[in-house]
C-alpha positions in Angstrom: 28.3 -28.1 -45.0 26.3 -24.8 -44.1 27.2 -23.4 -40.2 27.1 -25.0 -37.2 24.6 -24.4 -34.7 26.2 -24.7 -31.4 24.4 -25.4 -28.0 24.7 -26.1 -24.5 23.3 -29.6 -25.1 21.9 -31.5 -27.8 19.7 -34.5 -26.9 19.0 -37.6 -29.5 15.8 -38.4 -29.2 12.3 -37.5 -27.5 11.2 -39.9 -25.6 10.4 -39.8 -21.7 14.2 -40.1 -21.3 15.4 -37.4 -24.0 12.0 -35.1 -23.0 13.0 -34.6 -19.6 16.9 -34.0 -20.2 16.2 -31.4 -22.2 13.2 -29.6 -19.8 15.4 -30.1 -17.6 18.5 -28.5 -18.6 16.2 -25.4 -20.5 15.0 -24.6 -16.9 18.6 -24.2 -16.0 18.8 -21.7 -18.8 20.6 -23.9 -21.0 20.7 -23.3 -24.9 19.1 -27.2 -25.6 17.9 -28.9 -28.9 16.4 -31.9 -29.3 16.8 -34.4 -32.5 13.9 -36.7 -33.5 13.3 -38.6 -36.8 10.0 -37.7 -38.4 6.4 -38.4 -36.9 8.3 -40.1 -33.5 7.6 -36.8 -31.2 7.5 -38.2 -28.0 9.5 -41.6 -28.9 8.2 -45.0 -28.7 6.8 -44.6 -25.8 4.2 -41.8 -27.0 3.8 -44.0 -30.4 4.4 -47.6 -30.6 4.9 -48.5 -27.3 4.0 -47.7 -23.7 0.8 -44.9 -24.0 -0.4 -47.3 -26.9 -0.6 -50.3 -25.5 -2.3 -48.8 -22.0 -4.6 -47.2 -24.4 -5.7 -50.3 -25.9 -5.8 -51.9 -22.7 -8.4 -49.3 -21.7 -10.2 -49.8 -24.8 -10.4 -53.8 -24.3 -11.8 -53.4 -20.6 -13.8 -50.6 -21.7 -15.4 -52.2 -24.9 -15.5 -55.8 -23.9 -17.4 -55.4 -20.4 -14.5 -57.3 -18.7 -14.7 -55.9 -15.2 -18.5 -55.7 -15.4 -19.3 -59.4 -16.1 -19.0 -60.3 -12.0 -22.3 -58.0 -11.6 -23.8 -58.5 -15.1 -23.0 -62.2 -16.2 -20.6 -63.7 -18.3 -22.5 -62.7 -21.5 -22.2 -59.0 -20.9 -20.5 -57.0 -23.5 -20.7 -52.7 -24.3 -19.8 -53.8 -27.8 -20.6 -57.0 -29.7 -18.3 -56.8 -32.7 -15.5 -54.7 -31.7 -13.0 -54.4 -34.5 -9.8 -52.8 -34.4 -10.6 -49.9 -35.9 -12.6 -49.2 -33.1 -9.4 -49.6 -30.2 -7.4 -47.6 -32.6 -9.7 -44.7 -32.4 -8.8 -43.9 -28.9 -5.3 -44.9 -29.5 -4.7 -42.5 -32.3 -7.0 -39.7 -30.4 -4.5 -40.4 -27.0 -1.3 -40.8 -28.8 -2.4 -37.3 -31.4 -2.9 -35.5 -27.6 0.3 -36.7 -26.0 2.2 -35.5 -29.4 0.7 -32.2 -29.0 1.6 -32.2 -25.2 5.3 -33.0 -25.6 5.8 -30.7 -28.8 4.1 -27.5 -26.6 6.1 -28.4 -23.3 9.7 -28.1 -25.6 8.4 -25.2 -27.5 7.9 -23.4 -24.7 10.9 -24.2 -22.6 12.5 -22.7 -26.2 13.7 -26.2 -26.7 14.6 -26.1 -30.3 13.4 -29.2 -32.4 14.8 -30.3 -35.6 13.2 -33.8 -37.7 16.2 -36.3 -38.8 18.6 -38.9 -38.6 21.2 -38.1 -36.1 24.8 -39.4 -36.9 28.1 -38.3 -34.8 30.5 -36.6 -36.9 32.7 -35.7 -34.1 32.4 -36.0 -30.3 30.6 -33.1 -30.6 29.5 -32.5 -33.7 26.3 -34.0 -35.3 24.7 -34.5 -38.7 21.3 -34.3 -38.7 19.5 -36.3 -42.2 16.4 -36.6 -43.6 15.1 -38.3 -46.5 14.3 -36.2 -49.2 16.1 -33.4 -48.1 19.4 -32.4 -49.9 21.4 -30.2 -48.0 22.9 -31.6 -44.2 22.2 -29.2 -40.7 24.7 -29.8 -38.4 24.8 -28.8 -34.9 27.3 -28.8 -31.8 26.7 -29.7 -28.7 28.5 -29.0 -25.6 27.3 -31.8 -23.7 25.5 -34.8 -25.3 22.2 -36.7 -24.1 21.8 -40.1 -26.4 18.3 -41.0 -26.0 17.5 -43.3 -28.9 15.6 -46.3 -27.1 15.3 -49.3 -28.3 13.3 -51.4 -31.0 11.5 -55.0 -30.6 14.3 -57.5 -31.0 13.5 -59.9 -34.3 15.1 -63.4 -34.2 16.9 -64.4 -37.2 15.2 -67.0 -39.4 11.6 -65.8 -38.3 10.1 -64.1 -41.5 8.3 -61.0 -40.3 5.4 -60.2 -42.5 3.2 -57.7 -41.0 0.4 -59.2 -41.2 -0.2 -63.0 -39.9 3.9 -62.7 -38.0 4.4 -59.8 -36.1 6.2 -58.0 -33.3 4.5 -55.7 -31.0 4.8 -52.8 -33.1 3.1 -54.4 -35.8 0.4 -55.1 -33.2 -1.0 -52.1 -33.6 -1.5 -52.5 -37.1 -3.6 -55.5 -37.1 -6.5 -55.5 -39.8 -8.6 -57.7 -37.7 -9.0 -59.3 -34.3 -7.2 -62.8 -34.7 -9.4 -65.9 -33.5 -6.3 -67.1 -32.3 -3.0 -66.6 -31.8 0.2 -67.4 -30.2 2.4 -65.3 -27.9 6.0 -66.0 -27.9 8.1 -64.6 -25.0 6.3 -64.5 -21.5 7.9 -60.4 -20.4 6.1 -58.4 -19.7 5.1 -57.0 -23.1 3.8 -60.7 -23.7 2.0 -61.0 -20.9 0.1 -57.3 -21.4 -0.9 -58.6 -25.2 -1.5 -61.8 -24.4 -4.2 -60.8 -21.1 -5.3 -58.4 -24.1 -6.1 -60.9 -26.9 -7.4 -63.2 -24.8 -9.8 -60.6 -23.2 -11.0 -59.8 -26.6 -11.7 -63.4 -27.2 -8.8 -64.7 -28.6 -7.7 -68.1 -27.8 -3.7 -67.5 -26.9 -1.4 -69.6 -26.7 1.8 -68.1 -24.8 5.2 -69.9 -25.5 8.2 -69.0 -23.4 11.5 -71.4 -23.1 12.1 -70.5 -19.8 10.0 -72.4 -16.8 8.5 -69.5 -15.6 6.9 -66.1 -16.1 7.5 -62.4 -15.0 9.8 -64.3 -12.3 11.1 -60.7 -10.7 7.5 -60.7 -9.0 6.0 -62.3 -6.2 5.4 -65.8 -7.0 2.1 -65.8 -5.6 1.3 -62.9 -7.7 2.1 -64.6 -10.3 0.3 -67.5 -9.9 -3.1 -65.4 -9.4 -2.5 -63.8 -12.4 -1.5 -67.2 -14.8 -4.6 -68.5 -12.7 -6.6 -66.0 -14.2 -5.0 -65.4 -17.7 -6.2 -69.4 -17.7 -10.0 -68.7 -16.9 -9.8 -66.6 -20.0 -9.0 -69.6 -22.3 -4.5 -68.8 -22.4 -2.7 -72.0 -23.2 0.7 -71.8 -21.4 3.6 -73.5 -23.0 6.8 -72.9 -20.6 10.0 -74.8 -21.2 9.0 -74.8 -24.6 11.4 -73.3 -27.9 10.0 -72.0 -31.3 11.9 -73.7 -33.8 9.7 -72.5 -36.6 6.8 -70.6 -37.8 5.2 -71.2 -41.4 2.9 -69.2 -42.8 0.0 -71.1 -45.2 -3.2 -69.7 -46.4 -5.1 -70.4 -43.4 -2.9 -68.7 -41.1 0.4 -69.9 -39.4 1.6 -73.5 -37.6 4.4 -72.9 -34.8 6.6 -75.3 -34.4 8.2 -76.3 -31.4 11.6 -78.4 -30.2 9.3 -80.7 -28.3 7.4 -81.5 -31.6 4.5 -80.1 -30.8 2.8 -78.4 -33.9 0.6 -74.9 -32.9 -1.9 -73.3 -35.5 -3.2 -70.1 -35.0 -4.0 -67.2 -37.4 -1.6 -64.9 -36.0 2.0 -64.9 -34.3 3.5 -62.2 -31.9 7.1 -62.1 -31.2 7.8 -60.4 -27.8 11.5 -61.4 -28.0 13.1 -58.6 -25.5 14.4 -55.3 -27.6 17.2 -54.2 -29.0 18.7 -50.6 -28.9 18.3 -48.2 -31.5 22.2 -47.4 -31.9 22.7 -48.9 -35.4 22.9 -45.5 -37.5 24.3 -43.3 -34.8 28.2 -43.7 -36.3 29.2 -44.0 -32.5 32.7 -44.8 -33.4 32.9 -41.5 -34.7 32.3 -40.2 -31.2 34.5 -42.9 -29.6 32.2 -44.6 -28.5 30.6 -48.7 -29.0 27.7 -50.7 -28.1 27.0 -54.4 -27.3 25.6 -57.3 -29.0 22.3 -55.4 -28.1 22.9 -52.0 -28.9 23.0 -51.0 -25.6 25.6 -48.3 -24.4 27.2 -48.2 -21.4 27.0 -45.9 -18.5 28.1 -45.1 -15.0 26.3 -44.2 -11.8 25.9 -40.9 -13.5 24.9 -41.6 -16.7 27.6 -40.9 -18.2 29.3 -43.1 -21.1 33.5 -43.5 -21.6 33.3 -39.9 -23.4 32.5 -37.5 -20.3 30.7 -34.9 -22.1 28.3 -37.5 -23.6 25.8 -38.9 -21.2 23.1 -42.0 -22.5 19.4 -42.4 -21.1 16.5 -44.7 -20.8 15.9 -47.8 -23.1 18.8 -47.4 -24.6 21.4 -48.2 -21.6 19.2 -51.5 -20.9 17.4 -52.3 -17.2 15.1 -51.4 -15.8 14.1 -49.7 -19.4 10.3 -48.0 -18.2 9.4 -44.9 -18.9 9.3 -43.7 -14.9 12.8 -44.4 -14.7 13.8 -43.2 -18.4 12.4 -39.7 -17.4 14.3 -39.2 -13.6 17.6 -40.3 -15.8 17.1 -37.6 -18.2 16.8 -35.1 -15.6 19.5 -36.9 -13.5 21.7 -36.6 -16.5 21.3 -33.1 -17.1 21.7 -32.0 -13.7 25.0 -33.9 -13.4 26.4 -32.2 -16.9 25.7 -28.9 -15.7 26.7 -29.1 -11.7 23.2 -28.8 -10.2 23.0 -30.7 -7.2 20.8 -33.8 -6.9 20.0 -36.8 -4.5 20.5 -39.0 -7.5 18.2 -42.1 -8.3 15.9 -43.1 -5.9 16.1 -46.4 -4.3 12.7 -47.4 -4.0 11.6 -47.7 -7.7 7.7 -49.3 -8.2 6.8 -51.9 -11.2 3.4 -51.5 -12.9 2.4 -54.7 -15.2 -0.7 -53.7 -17.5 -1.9 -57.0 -17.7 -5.5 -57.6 -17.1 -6.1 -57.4 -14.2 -3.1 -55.5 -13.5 0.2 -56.4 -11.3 2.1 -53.8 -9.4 4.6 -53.9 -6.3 7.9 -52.1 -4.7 10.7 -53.2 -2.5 11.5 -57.0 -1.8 9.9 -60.2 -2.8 9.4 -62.7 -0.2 12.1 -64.8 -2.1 14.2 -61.9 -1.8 13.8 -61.8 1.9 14.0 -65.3 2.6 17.8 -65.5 0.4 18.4 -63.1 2.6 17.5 -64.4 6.1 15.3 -60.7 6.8 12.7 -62.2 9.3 9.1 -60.9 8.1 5.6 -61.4 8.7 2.8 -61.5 5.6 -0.6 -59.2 5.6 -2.8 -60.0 3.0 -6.0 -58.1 2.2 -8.6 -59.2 -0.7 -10.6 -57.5 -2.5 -13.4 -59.5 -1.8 -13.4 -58.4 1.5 -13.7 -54.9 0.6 -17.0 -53.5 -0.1 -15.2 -51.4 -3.2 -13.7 -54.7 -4.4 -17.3 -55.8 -4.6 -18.8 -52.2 -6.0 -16.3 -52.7 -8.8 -16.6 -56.5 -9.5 -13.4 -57.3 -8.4 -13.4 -60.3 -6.4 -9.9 -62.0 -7.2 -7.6 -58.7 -6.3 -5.3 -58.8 -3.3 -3.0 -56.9 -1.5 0.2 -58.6 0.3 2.4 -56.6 2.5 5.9 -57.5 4.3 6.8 -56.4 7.1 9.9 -56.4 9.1 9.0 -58.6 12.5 12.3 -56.3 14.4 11.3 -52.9 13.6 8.0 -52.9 11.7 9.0 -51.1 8.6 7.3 -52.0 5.3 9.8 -54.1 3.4 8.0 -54.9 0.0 3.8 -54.1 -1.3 3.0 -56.5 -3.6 -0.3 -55.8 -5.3 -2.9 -57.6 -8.1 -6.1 -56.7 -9.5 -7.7 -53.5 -10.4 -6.2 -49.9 -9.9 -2.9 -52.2 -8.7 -0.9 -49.6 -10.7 -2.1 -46.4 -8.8 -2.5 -48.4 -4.9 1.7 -49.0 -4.9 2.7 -45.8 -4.5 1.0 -45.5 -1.3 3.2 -48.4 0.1 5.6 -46.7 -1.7 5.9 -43.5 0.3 4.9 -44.9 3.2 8.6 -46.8 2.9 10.3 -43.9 1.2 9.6 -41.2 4.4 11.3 -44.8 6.8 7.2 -45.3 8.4 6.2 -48.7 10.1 3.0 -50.5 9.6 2.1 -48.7 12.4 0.8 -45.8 10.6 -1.4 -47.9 8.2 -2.9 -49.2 10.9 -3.6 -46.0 12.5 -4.5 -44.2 9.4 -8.5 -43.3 8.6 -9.0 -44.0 4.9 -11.8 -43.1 3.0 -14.8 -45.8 2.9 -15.1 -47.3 0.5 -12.2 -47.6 -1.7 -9.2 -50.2 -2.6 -7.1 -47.8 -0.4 -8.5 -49.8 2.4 -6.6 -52.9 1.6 -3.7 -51.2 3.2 -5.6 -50.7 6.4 -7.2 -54.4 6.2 -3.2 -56.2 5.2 -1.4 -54.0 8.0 -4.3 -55.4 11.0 -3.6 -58.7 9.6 -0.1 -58.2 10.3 -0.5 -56.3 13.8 -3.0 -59.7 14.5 -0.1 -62.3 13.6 2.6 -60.4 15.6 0.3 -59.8 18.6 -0.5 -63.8 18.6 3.4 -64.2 18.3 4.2 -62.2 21.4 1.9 -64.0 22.9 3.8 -67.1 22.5 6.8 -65.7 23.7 5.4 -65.9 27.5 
């Protein structure tokens, strides 16, 4: 073994989580590198997963005419035949940029990069490997950031083969666009290739053993959305198990416990993911993960080793990029004693369905377990003249408010630009404001913005008729 570099920290992996630890920590004037197995700059997220997936989601609206169809008929496509050489074409051109962004942010933070396997040889020693190469670099670090993410999760006795059974790796892959297909698991990563495939004229069939979907959302959000995931020809199958899949010439037959038989040419296996721990030798850095390959932290990130802190996928929910990334930083600050808030409270969820499903703060459920008295404002995009510019007429906008003090308790939104409208909710409740000031507020004419405006009046309106009561 030649010398040992040393440094102030050494992160495993370059994902959103890993990325930002190690900006971070550099712009302390740290001494950082970062460890990433070949052509995976940027993690899953940059490559198989999250900026992928949103790419070809573009792609599908774009190409197939989706949102335009309201204003142009049902027949309206950009592109007749659109094959999957033509999604991956923006998805290669997006991910290549991304690569190229996340490579020049480390270089010039003087982040130093090196392309391997990392393995513990100590608690703070590491091997780096690669394939092909015979001697082993081996580096020091004098705090630790594991950052390895996770995988897609492959049920035993399912035979993967890349090309009629796949996970949602393989996804992007595909030679052609299946004529049908069926979805099994109904999370979110289901859900966003499901609205996909069936936008691209796929008939999908989605198979998930529990009785409902996406069930950490608004139910009524939900329903809109299976309502119109339906319209678009999806086959729901809930309280349903695969028991197995066989592959003939024609394509595939699924079967199920209930005896139902499914044929479709091509299978996708959204069975939650696993965590990419397997080759780490953690016991060498005394340290283990569960049946999932998740590792376990405290409040600060921190695993049972204090020097060695864990990040993002990798350490399970809520396992999104937006929160991967504030961890990272989080992490780093706590190793080297800069002070910090800590994690925010108030975190939003985006769903890249189509149309899309985004919210923060408390479900109606939630609020109801709870006994928190609230009142409902709805706005709908059909109401708003930029709901109707667009083509959007099935988008709406629920707010809860408080009926004691009138702060904002939860924004539940679904339909387009859902994704980018939350955050607006969001720091409306993060600076402590009351519906008040959406109802006060002059926004810009017109734009889906205005739903806020529209949902808090419809709120002030059901209060006033309340106090009106109360004579």
């Amino acid at each position: 073994m030649g010398s040992v570099e040393e440094y102030d920290l050494v992160v495993i992996g370059s994902g959103p989580g890993g990325q930002k630890a190690a900006i971070a920590a550099a712009k302390l004037g740290k001494s950082v590198a970062v460890i990433e197995r070949g052509r995976m700059l940027g993690g899953v997220c940059v490559n198989t997963g999250t900026i992928p997936s949103k790419t070809l989601r573009e792609a599908v609206v774009y190409l197939t005419g989706m949102s335009q169809r309201e204003l142009y008929g049902a027949s309206y496509r950009v592109k007749e035949k659109i094959t999957p050489a033509d999604l991956l074409a923006r998805t290669q051109h997006v991910i290549g940029k991304e690569v190229d962004v996340v490579r020049s942010q480390l270089m010039r933070n003087r982040v130093e990069l090196y392309v391997g396997h990392a393995r513990f040889v100590d608690e703070h020693t590491i091997a780096i490997e690669e394939p092909g190469r015979s001697e082993t670099v081996t580096v020091s670090g004098r705090f630790i950031v594991i950052a390895t993410g996770t995988k897609p999760a492959r049920p035993a006795g399912i035979e993967f083969d890349e090309n009629r059974v796949l996970d949602s790796d393989g996804i992007l892959d595909l030679k052609n666009i299946p004529s049908s297909m069926v979805v099994v698991g109904a999370g979110v990563i289901g859900i966003e290739y499901a609205s996909m495939f069936a936008a691209l004229g796929t008939k999908v069939t989605v198979v998930e053993k529990r009785d409902t979907m996406l069930d950490f959302c608004d139910p009524e959000i939900v329903e809109a959305l299976r309502f119109h995931l339906r319209d678009l020809a999806v086959t729901f199958r809930f309280g349903e198990e695969v028991t197995a899949v066989d592959i003939g010439a024609a394509g595939t037959v699924t079967t199920l416990a209930s005896g139902k038989q499914i044929p479709a040419e091509t299978v996708m296996y959204s069975a939650g993911r696993q965590g990419q721990t397997d080759h780490l030798d953690l016991a060498n850095a005394g340290l283990e993960a569960d049946s999932r390959g998740r590792i376990f932290v405290d409040d600060q990130y921190q695993t049972k080793v204090d020097h060695i802190y864990a990040v993002g996928d990798v350490i399970g929910f809520p396992a999104l990029a937006a929160t991967s990334m504030d961890q990272g930083r989080l992490a780093a600050y706590h190793a080297f004693g800069e002070p910090c808030k800590g994690m925010t409270e108030l975190q939003p969820i985006g769903i890249y369905s189509i149309p899309e499903v985004s919210y923060v703060g408390a479900t109606e459920v939630e609020l109801t377990k709870d006994s928190v008295p609230y009142e409902v404002g709805v706005s709908r995009y059909r109401e708003l003249a930029r709901g109707q510019i667009a083509g959007d007429s099935y988008g709406m906008l629920k707010l809860l408010v408080s009926t004691d003090d009138l702060k904002i308790l939860g924004v539940h939104i679904f339909g387009t630009a859902a994704t980018e409208l939350v955050h607006i909710g969001q720091a409306v409740m993060g600076c402590g404001g009351t519906i008040e000031y959406l109802v006060d507020a002059v926004i810009n004419y017109p734009t889906f913005s205005e739903a806020y405006k529209v949902a808090a009046l419809d709120v002030m309106n059901k209060l006033r008729a309340l106090s009106q009561f109360r004579v």
